[in-house]
C-alpha positions in Angstrom: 64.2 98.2 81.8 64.8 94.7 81.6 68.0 93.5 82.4 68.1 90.0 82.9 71.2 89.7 80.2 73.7 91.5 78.7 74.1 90.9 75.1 77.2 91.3 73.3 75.9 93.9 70.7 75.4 96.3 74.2 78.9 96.3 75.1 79.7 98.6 72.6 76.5 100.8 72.8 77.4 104.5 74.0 74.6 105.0 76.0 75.5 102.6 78.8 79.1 105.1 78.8 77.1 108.3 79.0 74.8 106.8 81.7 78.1 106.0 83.6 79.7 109.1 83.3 76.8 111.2 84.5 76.3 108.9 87.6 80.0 109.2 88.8 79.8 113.0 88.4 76.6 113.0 90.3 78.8 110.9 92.9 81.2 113.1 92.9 79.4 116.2 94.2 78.3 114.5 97.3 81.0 115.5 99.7 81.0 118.9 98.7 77.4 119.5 99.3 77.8 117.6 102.3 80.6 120.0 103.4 78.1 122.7 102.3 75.4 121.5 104.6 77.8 122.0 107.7 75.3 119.2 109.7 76.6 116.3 112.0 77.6 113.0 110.7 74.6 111.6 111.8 72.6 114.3 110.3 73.4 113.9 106.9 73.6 110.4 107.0 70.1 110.2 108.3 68.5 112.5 105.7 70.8 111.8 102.6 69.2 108.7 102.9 65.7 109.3 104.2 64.7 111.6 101.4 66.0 109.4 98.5 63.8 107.0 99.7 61.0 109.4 99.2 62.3 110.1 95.7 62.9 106.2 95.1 59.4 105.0 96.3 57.6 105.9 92.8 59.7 103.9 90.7 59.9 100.9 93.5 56.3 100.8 93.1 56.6 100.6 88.8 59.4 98.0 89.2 57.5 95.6 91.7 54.3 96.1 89.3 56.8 94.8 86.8 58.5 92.1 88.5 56.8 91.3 92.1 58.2 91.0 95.4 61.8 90.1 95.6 62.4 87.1 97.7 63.4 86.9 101.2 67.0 86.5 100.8 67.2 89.4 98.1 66.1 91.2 100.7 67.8 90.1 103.6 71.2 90.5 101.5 70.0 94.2 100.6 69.6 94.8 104.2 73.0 93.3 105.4 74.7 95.7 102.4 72.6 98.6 103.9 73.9 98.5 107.8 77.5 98.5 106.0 76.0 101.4 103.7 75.2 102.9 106.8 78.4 102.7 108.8 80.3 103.9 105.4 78.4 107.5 105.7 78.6 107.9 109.0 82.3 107.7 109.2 83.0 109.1 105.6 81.0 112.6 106.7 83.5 112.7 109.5 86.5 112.3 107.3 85.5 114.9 105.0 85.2 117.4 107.5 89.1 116.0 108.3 90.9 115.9 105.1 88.5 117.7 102.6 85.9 116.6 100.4 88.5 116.0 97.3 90.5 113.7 99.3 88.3 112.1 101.4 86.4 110.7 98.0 89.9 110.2 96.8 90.2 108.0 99.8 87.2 106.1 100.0 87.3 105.2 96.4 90.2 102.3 98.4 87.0 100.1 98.2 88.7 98.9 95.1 91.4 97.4 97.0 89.7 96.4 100.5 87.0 95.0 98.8 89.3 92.0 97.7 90.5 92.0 100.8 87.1 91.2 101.8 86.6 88.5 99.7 89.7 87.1 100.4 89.3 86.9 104.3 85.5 85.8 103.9 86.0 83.3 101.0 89.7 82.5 100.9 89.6 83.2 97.0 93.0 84.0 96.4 94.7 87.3 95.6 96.3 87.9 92.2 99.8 88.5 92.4 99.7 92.2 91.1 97.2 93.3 93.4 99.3 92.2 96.1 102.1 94.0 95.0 100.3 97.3 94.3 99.5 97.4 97.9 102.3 98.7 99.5 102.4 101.5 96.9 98.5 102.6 97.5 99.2 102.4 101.4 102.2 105.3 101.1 99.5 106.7 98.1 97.0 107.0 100.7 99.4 108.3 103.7 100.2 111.1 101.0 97.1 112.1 99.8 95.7 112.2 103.2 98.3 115.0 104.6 99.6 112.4 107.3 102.7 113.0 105.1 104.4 116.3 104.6 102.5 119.7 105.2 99.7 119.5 107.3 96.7 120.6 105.3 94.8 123.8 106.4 92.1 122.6 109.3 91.1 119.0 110.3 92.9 116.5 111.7 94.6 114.4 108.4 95.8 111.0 110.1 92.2 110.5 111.7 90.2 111.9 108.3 92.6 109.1 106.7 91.9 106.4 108.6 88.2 107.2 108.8 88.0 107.6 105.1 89.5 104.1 104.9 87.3 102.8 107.6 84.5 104.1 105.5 85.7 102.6 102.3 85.9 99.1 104.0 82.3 99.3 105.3 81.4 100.4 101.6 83.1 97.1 100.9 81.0 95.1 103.4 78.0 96.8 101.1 79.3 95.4 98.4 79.8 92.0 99.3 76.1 91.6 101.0 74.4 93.2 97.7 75.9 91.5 94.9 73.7 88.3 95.8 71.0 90.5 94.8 72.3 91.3 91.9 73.1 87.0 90.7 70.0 86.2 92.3 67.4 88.7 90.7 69.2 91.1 87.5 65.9 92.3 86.7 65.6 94.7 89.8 67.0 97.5 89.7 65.9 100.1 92.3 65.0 97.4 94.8 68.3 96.5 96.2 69.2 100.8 96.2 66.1 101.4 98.3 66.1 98.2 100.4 70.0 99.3 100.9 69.0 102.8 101.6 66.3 102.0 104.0 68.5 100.0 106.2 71.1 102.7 106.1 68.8 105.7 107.3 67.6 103.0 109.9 71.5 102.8 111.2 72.0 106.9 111.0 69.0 107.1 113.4 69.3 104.3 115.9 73.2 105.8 115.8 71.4 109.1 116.6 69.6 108.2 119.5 72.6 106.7 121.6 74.9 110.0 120.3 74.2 113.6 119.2 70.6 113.2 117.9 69.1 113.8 114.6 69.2 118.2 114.0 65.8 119.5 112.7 65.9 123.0 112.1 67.9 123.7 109.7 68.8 126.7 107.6 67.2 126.5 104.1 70.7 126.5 102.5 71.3 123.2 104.2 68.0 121.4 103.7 69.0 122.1 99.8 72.4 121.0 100.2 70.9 117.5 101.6 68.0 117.1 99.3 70.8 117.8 96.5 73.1 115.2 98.1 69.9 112.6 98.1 69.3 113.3 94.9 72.2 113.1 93.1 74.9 111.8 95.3 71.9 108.8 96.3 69.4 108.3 94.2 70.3 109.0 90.7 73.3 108.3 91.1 73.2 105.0 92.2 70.6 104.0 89.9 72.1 105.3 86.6 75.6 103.7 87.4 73.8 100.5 88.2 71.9 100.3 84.9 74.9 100.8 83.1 77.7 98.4 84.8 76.0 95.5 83.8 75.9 96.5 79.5 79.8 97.5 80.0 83.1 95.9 79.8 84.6 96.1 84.1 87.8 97.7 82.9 85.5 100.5 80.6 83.5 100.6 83.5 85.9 100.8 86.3 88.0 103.3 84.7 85.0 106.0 84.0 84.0 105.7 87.7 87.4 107.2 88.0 85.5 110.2 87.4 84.1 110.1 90.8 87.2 111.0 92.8 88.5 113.4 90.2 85.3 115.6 89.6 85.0 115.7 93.3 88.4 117.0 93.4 87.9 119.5 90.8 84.7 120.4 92.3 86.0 120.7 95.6 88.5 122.9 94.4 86.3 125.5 92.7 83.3 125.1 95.4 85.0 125.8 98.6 88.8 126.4 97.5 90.0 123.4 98.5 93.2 123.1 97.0 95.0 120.2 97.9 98.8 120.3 98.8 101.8 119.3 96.7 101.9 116.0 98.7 98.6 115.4 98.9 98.3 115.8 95.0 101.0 113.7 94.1 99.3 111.0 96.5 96.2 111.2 95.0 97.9 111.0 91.0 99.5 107.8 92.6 96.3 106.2 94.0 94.2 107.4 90.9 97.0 105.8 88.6 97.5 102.5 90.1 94.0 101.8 90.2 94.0 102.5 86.1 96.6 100.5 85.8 94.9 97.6 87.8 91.7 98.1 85.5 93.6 98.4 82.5 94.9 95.1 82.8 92.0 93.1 83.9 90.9 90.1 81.9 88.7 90.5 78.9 84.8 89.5 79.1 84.6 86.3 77.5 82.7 85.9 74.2 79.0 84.6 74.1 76.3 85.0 76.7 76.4 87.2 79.6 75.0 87.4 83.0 74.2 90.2 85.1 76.9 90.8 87.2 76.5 92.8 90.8 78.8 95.8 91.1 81.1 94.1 93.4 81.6 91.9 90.8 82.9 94.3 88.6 84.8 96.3 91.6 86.7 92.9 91.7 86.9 91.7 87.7 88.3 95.3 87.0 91.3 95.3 90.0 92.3 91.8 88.6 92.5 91.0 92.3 91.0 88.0 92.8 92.0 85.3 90.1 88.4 83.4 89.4 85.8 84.7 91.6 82.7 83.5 92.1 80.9 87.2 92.2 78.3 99.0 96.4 
């Protein structure tokens, strides 16, 4: 699939939207299988990622056929968004076990915000004045939809599964920041950067193994499906259908379906394991999941005329209207 340009006619094409939409709702079941699986952290980490590799290594082989070796900074970028990859697992498994799998996806879908943040600390590209005042409202959001707020949520511990989740969403942010070089460097890869990423990310879950509670092996047969489900679908083809689709997309069309993740992993959760969030914690949630629309809603236009392929961090930032200008998961 060549995709070294987006042209114009593509943006309105609704095969890009369905490719979206059935990525974030592959997304969106990760935490609940994860939940399902009942492993460590580490564990999951180590073998969501492990076996998508296996599953990814077919069409790596068809795309460097295609294409050739990436260079050495695609993959050294790759690797850099991996380790981040990595720590974003190990401390969102944790979190989910906290506050729920509903909320923390809810949570870790913050990226949106810190990944700005990011940018802003790394690069000094300046903030657009409505991000900065949507902050303070997605901080109480968050302290809502988290049950750090109001009734404490049945089991976990809320204000830790919080900050985790947010931890988590700021080392998906790192992910992001390292892989869209890929992305401007070399469009025409597509599963490279996801397994290159994944790679260094089941390398993290097991050196973190070895220094903590070790990598489990046998395992009940309901869990190894749970975990080959989550590398499947919350990994592999996931990843890969929402990244062939960003780039033919508009960022605010595209931001707002990935909106999907967070709610279908709500729902799920819901009718799953009976995970039904609180009053609080629903309003929070309406509040985060609303001001992030509103943010996409208003982002600028594409321009007219020829388009390159942009990274998803790209988008992730074109989308919030958060940084005015930029020069870019």
């Amino acid at each position: 699939m060549k995709r070294a340009g987006v042209k114009p006619e593509a943006m309105g094409s609704t095969a890009p939207v369905v490719w979206v939409v059935l990525g974030a709702l592959s997304l969106s079941m990760s935490a609940t299988l994860i939940a399902l699986a009942g492993t460590s952290s580490v564990t999951t980490a180590f073998y969501r990622c492990s076996l998508a590799l296996i599953m990814l290594v077919p069409l790596l082989v068809r795309e460097i056929r295609e294409h050739g070796l990436p260079d050495r900074r695609f993959v050294v970028m790759a690797l850099l968004g991996g380790a981040f990859l990595g720590a974003d697992y190990l401390l969102w498994n944790v979190s989910i076990g906290d506050v729920g799998p509903g909320i923390a996806t809810v949570l870790v879908n913050m990226q949106i915000v810190l990944f700005p943040v990011v940018v802003r600390v790394i690069t000094g590209t300046p903030l657009a004045r409505r991000f900065v005042v949507a902050i303070p409202v997605l901080l109480v959001a968050v302290t809502l939809a988290g049950g750090v707020v109001g009734p404490v949520p049945g089991g976990g511990a809320p204000l830790r599964g919080t900050l985790l989740a947010l931890a988590a969403a700021l080392g998906y942010s790192g992910y992001l920041y390292f892989t869209r070089d890929c992305g401007v460097r070399s469009p025409e890869y597509l599963v490279a950067p996801v397994f290159v990423a994944t790679f260094a990310a089941a390398a993290m879950a097991a050196i973190t193994g070895l220094f903590t509670s070790g990598i489990e092996v046998d395992l009940t047969p309901r869990t190894w499906v749970c975990l080959v489900l989550v590398a499947l679908f919350g990994q592999a083809v996931g990843w890969l259908l929402v990244g062939a689709a960003l780039p033919r997309l508009a960022p605010a069309l595209s931001s707002t379906l990935l909106l999907l993740q967070p709610i279908g992993a709500v729902l799920i959760g819901i009718i799953w394991l009976g995970d039904v969030p609180t009053p609080v914690q629903s309003v929070g949630c309406a509040i985060v999941l609303a001001t992030v629309w509103i943010l996409t809603a208003g982002s600028t236009r594409p321009k007219r005329g020829k388009r390159t392929r942009r990274p998803e961090g790209d988008l992730a930032l074109e989308a919030a209207g958060a940084v005015e200008e930029a020069p870019p998961r």
